[in-house]
C-alpha positions in Angstrom: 138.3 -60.4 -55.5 135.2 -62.6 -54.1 134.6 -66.1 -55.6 131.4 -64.9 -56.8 132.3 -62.2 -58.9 129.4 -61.2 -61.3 130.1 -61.9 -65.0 129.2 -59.1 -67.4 126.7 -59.2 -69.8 126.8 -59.9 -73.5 126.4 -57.0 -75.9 125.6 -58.1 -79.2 126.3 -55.7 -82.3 122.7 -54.7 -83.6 123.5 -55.1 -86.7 124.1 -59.2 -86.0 121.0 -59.8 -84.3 119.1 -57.9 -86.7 120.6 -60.0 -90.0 119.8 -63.3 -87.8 116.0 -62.1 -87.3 115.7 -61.3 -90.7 117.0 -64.6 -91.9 114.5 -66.3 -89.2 112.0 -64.4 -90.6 113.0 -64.5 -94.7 113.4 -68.4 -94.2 110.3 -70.1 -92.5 110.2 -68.7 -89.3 112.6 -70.9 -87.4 116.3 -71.9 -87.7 118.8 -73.8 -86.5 122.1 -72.8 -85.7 125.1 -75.2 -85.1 127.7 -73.2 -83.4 131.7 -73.5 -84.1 134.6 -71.8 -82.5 137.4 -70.5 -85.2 140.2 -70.1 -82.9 140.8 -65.6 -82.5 137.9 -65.0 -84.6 135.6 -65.8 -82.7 132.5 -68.3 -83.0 130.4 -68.7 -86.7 127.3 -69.3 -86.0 125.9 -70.9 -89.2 122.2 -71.2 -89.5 119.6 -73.8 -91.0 116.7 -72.3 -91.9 113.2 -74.3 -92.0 113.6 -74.3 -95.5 117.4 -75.5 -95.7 119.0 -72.2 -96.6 121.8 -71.7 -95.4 123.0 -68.6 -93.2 126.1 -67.6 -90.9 127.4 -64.9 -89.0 130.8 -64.6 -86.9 130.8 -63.4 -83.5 133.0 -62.7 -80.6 132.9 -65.7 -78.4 130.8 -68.7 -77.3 129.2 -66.9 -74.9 128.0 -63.8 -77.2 126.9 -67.4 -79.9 124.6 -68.7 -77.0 123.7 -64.9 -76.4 122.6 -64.9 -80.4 120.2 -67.9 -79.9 118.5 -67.3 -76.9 118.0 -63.6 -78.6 116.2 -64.5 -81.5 112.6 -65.5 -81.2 113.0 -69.2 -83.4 116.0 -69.5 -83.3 117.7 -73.2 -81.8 120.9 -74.7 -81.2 122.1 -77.8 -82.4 124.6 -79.9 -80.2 126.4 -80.9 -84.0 126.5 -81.3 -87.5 123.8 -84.5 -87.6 122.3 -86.2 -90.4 118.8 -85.0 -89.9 120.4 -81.5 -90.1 122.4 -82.0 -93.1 120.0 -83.7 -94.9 118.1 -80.4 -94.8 120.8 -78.2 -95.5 120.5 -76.4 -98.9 123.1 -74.4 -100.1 121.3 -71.0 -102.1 122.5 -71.2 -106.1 126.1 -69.3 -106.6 126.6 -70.1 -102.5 129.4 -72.2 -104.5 130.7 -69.2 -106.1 130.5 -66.8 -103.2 132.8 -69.7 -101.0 135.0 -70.9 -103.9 136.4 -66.9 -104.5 138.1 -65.9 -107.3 138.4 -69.4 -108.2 134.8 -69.1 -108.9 134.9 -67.0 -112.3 137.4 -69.3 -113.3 136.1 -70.8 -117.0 137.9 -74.1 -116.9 136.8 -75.6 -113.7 133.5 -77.8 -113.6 130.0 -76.5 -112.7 128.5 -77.2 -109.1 126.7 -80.7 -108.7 123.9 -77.9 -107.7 124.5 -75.4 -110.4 122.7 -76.8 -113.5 
């Protein structure tokens, strides 16, 4: 086996690359994505759109992650979670609800900060 063996490219599911253009394109035109290993799952990519909306996806590994961003047209990485990113960060209304699980359509629990 030489040194220099050749790495093989990324393939990257279709469907993935398609969602992340759309959400490009459905929030603003650019994004920012902050990417975050999750031990055998793989890598979420979570996106910042222009307009704060929040977006992620889950893909194999780092490498397929920086394969997502330098894919999609718009599309940046962020080093980390900073304050000028999660200033604009802006959940969508019932994001809550769709992370909270069935605890969500529970009665007796208190309404979202963002929920009013």
């Amino acid at each position: 086996m030489s040194a220099h063996a050749a790495t093989a490219p990324v393939k990257l599911p279709k469907a993935i690359v398609a969602s992340v253009k759309g959400f490009v394109a459905d929030h603003g035109g650019s994004a920012t994505a902050v990417l975050q290993p999750v031990g055998r799952v793989g890598v979420r990519v979570t996106l910042v759109g222009s307009d704060g909306i929040l977006g992620d996806r889950v893909v194999a590994d780092l490498a397929a992650a920086k394969e997502l961003v330098a894919t999609v047209d718009g599309l940046t990485e962020a080093d980390e979670w900073d304050r000028e990113l999660t200033s604009i960060a802006t959940p969508r209304k019932s994001h809550w609800a769709k992370m909270a699980g069935w605890v969500a359509n529970q009665k007796r629990f208190p309404k979202a900060r963002n929920e009013n």
